[in-house]
HTML snippet that shows the backbone in 3Dmol.js (N, CA, C, O; Angstrom):
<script src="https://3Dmol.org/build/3Dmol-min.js"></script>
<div id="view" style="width:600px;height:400px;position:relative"></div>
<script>
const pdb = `
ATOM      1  N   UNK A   1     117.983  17.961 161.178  1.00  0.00           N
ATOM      2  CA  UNK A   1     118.546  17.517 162.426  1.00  0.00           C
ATOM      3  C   UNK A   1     119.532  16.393 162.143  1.00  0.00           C
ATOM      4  O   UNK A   1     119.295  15.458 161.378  1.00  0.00           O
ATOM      5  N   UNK A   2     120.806  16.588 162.919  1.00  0.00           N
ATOM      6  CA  UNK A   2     121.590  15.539 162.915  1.00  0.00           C
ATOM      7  C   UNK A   2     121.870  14.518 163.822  1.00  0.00           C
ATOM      8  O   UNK A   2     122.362  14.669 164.940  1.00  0.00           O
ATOM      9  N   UNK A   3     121.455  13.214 163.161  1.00  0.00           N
ATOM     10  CA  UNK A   3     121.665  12.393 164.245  1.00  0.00           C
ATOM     11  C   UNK A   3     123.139  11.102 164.153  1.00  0.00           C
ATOM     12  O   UNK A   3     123.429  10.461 163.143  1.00  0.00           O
ATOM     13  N   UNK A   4     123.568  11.056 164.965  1.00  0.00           N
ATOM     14  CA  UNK A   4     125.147  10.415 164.923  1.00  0.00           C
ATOM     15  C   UNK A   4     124.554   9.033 164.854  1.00  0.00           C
ATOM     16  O   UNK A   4     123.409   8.783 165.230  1.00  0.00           O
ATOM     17  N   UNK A   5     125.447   8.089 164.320  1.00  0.00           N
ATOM     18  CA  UNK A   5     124.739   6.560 163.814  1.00  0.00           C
ATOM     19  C   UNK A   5     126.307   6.424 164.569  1.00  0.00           C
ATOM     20  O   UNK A   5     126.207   5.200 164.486  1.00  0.00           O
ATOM     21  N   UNK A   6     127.375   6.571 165.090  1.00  0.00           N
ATOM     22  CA  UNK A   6     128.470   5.829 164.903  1.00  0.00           C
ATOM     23  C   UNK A   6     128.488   5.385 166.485  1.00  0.00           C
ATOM     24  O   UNK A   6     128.160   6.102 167.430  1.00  0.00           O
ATOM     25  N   UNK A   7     128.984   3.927 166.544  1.00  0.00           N
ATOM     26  CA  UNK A   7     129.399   3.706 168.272  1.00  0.00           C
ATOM     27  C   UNK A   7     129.987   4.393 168.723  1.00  0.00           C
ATOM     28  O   UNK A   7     130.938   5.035 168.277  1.00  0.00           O
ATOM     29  N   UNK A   8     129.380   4.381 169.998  1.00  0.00           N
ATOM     30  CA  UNK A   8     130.341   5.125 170.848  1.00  0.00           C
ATOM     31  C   UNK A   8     131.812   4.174 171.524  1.00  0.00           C
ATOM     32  O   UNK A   8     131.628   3.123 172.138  1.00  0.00           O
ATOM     33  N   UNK A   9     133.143   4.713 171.301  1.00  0.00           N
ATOM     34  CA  UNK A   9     134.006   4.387 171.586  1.00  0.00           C
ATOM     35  C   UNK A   9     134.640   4.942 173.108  1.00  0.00           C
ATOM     36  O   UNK A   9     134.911   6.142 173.132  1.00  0.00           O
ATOM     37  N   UNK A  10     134.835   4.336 174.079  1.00  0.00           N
ATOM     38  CA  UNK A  10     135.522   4.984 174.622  1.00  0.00           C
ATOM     39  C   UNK A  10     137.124   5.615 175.160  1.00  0.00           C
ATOM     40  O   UNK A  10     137.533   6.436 175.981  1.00  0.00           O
ATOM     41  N   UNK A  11     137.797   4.514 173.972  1.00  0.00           N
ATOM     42  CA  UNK A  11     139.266   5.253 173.540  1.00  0.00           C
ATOM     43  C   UNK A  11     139.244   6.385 172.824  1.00  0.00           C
ATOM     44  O   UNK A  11     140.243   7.105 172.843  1.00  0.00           O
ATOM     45  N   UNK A  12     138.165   6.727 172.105  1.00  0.00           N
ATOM     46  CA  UNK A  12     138.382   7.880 171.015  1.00  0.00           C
ATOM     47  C   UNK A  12     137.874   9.070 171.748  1.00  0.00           C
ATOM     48  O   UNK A  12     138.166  10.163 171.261  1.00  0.00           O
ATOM     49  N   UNK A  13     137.197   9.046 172.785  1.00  0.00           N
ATOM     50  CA  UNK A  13     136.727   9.877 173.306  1.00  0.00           C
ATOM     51  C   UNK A  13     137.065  11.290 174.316  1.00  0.00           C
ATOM     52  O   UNK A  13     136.392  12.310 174.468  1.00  0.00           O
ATOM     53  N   UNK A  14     138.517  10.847 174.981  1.00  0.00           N
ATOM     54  CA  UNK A  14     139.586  11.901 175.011  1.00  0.00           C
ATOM     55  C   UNK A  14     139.186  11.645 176.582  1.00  0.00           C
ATOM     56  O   UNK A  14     138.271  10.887 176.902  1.00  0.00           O
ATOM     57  N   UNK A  15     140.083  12.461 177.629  1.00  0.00           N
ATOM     58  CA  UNK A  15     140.491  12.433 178.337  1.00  0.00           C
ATOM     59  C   UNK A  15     139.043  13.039 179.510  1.00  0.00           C
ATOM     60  O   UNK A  15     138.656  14.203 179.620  1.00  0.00           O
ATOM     61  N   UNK A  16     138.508  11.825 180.235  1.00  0.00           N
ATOM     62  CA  UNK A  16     137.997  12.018 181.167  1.00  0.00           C
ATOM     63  C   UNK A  16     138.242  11.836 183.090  1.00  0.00           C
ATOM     64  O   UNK A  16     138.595  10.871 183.768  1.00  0.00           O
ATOM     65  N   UNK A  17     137.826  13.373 183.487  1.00  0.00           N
ATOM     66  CA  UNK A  17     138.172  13.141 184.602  1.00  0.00           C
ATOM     67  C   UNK A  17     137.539  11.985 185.507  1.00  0.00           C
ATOM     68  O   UNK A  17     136.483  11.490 185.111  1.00  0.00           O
ATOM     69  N   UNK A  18     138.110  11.521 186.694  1.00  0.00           N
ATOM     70  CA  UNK A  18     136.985  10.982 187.519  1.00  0.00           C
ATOM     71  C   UNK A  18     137.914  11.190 188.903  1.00  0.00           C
ATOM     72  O   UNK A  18     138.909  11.901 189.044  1.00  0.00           O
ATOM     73  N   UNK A  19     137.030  10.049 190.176  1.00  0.00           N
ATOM     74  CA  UNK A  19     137.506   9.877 191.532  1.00  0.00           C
ATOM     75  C   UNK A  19     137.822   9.123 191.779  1.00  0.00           C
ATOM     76  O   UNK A  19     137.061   8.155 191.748  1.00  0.00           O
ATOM     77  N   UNK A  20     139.476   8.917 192.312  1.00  0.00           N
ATOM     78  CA  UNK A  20     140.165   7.557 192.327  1.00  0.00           C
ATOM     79  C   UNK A  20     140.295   7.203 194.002  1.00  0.00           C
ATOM     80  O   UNK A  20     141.165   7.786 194.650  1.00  0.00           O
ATOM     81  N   UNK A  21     139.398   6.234 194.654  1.00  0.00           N
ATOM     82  CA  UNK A  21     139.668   6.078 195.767  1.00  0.00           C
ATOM     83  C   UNK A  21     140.539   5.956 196.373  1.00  0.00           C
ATOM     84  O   UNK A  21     141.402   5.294 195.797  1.00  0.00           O
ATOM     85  N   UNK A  22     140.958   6.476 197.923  1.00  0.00           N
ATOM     86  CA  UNK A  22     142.668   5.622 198.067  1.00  0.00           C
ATOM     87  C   UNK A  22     143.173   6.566 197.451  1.00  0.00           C
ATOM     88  O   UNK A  22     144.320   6.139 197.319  1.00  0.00           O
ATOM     89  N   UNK A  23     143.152   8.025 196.737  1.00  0.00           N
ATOM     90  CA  UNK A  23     143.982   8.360 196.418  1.00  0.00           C
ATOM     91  C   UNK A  23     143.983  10.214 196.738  1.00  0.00           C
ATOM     92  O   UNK A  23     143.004  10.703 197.302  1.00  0.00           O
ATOM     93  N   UNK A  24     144.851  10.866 196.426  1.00  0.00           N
ATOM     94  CA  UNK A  24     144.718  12.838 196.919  1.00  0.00           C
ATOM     95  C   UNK A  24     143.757  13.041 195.603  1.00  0.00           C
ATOM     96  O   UNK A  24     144.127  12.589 194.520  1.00  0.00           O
ATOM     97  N   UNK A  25     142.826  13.559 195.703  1.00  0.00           N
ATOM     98  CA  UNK A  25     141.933  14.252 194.795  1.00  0.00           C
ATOM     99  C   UNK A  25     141.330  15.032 194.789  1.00  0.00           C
ATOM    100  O   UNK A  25     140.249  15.144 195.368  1.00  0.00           O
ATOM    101  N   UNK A  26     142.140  16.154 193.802  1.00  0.00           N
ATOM    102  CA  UNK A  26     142.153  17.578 193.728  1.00  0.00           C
ATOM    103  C   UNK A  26     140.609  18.061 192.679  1.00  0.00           C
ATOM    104  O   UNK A  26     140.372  17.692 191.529  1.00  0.00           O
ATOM    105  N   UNK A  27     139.946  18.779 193.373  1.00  0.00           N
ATOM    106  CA  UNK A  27     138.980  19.353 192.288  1.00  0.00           C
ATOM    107  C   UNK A  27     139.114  19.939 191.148  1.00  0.00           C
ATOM    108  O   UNK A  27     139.946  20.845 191.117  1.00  0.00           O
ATOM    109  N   UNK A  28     138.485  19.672 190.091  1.00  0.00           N
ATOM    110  CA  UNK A  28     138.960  20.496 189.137  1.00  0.00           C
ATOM    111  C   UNK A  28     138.589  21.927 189.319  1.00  0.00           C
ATOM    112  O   UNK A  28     139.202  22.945 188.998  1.00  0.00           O
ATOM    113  N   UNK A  29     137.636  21.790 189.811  1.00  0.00           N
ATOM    114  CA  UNK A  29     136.192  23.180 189.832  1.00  0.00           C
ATOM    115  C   UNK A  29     137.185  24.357 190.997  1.00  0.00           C
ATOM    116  O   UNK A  29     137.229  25.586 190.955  1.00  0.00           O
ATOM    117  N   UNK A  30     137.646  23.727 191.631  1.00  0.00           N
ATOM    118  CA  UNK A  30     138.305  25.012 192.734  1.00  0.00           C
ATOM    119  C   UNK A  30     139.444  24.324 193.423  1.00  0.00           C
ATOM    120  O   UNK A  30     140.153  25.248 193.822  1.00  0.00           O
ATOM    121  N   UNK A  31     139.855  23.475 193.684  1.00  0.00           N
ATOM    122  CA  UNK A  31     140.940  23.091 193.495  1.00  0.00           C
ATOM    123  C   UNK A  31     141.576  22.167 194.873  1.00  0.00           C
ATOM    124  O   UNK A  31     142.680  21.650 195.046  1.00  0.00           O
ATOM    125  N   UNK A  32     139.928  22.246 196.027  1.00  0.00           N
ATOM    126  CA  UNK A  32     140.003  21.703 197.025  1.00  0.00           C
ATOM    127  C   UNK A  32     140.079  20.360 196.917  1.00  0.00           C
ATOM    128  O   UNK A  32     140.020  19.724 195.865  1.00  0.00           O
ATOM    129  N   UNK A  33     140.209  19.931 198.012  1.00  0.00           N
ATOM    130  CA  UNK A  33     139.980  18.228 198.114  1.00  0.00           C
ATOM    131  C   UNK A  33     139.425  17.395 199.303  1.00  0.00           C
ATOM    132  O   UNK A  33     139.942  16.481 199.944  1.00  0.00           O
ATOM    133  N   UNK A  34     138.336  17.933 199.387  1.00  0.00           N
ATOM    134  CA  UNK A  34     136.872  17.508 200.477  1.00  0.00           C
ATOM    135  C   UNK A  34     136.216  17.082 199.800  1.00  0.00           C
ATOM    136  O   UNK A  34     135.919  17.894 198.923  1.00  0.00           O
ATOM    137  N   UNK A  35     135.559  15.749 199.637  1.00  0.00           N
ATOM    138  CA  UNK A  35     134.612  15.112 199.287  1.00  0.00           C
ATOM    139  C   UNK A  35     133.660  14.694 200.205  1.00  0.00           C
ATOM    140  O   UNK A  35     133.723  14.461 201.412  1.00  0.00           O
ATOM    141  N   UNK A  36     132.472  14.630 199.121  1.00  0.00           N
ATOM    142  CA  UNK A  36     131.425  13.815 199.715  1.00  0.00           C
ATOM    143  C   UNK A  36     131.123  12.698 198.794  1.00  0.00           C
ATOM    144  O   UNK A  36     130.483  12.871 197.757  1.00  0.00           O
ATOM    145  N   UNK A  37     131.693  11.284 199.262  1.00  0.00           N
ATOM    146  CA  UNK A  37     131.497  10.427 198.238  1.00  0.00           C
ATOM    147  C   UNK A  37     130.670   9.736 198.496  1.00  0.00           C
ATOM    148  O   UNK A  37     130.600   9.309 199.649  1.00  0.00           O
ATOM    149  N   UNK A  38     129.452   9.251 197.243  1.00  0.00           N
ATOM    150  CA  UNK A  38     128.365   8.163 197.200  1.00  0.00           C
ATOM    151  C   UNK A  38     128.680   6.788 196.471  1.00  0.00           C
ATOM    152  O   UNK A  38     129.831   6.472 196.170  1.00  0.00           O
ATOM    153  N   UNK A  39     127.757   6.126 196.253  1.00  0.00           N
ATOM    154  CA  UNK A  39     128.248   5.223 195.810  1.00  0.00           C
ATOM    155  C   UNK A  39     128.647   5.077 194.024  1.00  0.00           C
ATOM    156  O   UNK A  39     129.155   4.066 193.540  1.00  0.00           O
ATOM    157  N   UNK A  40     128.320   6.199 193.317  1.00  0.00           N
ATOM    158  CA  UNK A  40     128.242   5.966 191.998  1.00  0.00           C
ATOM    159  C   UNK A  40     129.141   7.728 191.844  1.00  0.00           C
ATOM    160  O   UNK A  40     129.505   8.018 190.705  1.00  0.00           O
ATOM    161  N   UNK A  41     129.311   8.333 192.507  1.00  0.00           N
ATOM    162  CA  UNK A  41     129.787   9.859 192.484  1.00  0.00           C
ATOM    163  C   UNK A  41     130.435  10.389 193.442  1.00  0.00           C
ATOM    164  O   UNK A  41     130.344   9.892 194.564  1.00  0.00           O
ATOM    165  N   UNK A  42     131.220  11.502 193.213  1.00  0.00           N
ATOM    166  CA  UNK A  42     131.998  12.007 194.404  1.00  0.00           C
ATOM    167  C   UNK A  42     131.577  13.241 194.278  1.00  0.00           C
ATOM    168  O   UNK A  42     131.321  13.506 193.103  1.00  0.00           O
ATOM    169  N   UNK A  43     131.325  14.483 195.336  1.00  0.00           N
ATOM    170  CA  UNK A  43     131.184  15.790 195.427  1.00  0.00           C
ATOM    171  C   UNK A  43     131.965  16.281 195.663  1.00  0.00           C
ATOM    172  O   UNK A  43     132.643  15.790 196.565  1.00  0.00           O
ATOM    173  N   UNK A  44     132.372  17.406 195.125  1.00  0.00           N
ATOM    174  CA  UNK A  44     133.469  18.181 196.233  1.00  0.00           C
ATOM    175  C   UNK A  44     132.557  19.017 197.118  1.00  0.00           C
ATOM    176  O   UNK A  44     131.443  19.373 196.732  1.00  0.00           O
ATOM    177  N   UNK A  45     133.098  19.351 198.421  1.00  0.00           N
ATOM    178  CA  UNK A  45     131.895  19.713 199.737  1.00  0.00           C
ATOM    179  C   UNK A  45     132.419  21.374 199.869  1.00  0.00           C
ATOM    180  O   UNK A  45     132.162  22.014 200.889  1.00  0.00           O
ATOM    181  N   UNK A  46     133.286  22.064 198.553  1.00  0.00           N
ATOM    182  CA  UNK A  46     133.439  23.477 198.648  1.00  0.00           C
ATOM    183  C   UNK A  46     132.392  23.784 197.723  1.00  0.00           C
ATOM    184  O   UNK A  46     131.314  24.096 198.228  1.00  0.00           O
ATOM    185  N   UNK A  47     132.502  23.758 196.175  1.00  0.00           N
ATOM    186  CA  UNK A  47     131.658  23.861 195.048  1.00  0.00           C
ATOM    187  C   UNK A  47     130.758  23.182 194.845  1.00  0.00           C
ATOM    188  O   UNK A  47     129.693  23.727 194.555  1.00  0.00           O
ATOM    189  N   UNK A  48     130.836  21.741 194.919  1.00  0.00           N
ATOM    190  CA  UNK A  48     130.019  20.909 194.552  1.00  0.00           C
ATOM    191  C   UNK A  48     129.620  20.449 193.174  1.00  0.00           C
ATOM    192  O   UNK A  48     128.523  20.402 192.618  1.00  0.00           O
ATOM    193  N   UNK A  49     131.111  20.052 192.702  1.00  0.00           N
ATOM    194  CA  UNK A  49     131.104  19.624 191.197  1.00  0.00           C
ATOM    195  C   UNK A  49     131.418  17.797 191.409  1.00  0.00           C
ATOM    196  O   UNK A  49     132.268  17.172 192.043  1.00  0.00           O
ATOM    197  N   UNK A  50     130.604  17.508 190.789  1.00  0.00           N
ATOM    198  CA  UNK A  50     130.567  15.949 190.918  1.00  0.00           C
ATOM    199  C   UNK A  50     131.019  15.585 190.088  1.00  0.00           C
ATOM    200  O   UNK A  50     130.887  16.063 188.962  1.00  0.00           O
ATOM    201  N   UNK A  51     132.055  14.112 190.542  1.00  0.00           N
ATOM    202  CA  UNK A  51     132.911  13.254 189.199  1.00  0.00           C
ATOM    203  C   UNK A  51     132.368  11.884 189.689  1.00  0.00           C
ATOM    204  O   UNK A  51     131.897  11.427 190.730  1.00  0.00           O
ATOM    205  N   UNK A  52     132.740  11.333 188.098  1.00  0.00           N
ATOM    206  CA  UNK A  52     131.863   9.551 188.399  1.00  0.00           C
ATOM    207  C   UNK A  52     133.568   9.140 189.869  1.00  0.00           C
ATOM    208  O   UNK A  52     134.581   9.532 190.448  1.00  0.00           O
ATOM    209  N   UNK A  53     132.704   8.222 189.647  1.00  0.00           N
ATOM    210  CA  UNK A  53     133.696   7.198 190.760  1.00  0.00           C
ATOM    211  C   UNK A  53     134.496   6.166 189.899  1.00  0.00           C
ATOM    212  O   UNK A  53     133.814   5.391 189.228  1.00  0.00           O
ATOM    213  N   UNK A  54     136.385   6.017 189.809  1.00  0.00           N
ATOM    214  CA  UNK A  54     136.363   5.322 189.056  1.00  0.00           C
ATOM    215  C   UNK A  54     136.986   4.255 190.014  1.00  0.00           C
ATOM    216  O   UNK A  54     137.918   4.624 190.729  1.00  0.00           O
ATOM    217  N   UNK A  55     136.524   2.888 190.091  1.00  0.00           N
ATOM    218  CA  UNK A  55     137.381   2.031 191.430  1.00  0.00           C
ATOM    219  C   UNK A  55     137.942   0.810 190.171  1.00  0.00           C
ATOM    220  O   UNK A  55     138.287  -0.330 190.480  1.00  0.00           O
ATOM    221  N   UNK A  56     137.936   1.224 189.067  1.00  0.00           N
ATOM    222  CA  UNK A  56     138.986  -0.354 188.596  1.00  0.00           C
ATOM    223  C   UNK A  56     137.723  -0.977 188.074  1.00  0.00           C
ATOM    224  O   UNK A  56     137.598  -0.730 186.875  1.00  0.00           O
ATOM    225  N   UNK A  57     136.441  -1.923 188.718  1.00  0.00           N
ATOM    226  CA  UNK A  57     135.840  -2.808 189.025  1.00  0.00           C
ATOM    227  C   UNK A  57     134.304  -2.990 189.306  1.00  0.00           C
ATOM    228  O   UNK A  57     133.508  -2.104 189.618  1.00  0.00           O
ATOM    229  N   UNK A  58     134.128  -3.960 189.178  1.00  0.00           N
ATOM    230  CA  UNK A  58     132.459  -3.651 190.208  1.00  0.00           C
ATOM    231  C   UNK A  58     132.947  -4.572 191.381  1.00  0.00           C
ATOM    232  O   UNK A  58     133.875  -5.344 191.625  1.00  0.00           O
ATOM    233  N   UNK A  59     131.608  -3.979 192.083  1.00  0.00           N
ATOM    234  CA  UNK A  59     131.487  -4.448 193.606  1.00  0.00           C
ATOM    235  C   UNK A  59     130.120  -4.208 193.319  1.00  0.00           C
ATOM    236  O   UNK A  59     129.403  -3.633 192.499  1.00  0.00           O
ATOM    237  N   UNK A  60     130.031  -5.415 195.123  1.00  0.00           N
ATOM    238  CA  UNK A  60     128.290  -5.384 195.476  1.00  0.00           C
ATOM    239  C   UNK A  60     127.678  -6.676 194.891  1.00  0.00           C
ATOM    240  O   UNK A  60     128.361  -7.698 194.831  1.00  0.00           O
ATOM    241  N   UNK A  61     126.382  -6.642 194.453  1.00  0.00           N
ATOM    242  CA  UNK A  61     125.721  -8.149 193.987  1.00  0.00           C
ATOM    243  C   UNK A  61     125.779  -8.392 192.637  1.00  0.00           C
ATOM    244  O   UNK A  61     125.381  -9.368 192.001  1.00  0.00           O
ATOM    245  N   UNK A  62     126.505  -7.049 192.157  1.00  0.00           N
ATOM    246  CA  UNK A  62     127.183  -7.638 190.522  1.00  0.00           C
ATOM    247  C   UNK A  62     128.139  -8.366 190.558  1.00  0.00           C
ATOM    248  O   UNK A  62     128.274  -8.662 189.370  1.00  0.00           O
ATOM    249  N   UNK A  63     129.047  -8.960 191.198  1.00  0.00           N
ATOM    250  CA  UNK A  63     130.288  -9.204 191.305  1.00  0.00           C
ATOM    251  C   UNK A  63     130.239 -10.632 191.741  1.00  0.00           C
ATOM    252  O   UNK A  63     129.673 -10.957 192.784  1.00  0.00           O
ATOM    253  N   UNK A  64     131.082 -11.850 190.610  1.00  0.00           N
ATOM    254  CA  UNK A  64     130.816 -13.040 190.816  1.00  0.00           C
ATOM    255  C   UNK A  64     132.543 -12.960 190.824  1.00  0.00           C
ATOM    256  O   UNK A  64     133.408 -12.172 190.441  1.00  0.00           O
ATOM    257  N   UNK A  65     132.475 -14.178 191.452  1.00  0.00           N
ATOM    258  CA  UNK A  65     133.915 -15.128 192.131  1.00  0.00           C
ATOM    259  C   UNK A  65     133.695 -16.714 191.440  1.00  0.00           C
ATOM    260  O   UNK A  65     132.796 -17.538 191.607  1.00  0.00           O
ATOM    261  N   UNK A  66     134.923 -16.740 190.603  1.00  0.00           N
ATOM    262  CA  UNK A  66     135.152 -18.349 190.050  1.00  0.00           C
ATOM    263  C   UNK A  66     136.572 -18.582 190.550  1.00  0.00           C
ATOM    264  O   UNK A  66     137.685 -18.064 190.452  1.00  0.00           O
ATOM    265  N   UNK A  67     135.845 -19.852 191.267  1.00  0.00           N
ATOM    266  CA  UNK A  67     137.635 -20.490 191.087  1.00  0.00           C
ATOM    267  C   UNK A  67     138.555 -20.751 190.171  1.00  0.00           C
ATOM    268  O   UNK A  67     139.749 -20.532 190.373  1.00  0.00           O
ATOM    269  N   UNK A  68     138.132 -21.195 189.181  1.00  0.00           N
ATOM    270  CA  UNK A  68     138.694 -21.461 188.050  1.00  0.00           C
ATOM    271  C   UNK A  68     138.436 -23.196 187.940  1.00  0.00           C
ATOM    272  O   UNK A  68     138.831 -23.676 186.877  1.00  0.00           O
ATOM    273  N   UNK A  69     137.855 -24.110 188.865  1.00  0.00           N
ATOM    274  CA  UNK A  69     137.619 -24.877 188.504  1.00  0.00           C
ATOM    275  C   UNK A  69     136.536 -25.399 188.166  1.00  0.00           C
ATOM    276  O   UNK A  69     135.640 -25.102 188.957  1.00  0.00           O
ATOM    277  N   UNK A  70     136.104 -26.269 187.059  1.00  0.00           N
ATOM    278  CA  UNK A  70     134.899 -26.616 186.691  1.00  0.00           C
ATOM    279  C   UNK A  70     134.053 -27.512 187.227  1.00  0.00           C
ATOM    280  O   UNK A  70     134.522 -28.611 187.524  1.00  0.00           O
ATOM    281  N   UNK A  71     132.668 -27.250 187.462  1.00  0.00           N
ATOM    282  CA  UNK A  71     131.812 -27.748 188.511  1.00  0.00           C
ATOM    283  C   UNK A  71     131.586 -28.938 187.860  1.00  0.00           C
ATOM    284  O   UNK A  71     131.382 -28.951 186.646  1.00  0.00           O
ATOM    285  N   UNK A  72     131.610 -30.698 189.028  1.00  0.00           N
ATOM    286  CA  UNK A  72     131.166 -31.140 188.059  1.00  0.00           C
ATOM    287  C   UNK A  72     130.088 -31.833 188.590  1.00  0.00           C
ATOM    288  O   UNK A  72     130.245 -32.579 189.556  1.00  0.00           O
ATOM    289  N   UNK A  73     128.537 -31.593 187.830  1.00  0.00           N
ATOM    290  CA  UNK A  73     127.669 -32.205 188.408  1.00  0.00           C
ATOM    291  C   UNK A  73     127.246 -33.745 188.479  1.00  0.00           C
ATOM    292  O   UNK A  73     126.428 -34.299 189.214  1.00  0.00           O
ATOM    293  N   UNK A  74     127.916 -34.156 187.664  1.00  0.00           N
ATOM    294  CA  UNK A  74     127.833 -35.711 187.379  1.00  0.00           C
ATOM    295  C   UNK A  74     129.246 -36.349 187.881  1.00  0.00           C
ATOM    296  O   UNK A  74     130.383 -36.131 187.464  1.00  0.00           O
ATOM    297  N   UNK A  75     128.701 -37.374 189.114  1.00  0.00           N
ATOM    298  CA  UNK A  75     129.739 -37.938 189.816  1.00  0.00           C
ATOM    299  C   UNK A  75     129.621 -39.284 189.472  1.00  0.00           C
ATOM    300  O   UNK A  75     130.409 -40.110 189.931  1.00  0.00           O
TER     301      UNK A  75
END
`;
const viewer = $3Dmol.createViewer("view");
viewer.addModel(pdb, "pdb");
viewer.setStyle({}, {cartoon: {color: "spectrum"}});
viewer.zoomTo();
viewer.render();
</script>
């Protein structure tokens, strides 16, 4: 049995589809463009071939905001 030891890269890995919000998105699977989108996946609502969701970013309670200035606790 072979087992792969090497990282996984994801530049080397070649061309993956996904769902770009905000934008026309054509199925690969049949060629419609009806979705049913969740929060981590999109369906298409003819076939029902699911692509990740790609939005740029996170959102939700992962997502921290810095001003850029440093807190200072000692006044």
């Amino acid at each position: 049995m072979y087992y792969d030891t090497d990282a996984f890269t994801a530049a080397n890995s070649g061309y993956r589809i996904a769902f770009h919000p905000g934008e026309h998105n054509h199925c690969p699977g049949c060629g419609q463009s009806h979705w049913t989108v969740g929060r981590m996946t999109a369906e298409c609502a003819f076939c029902g071939t699911a692509l990740p969701i790609n939005n740029g970013g996170t959102f939700g309670a992962g997502l921290f905001h810095t001003s850029g200035k440093p807190d200072s606790l000692a006044a």
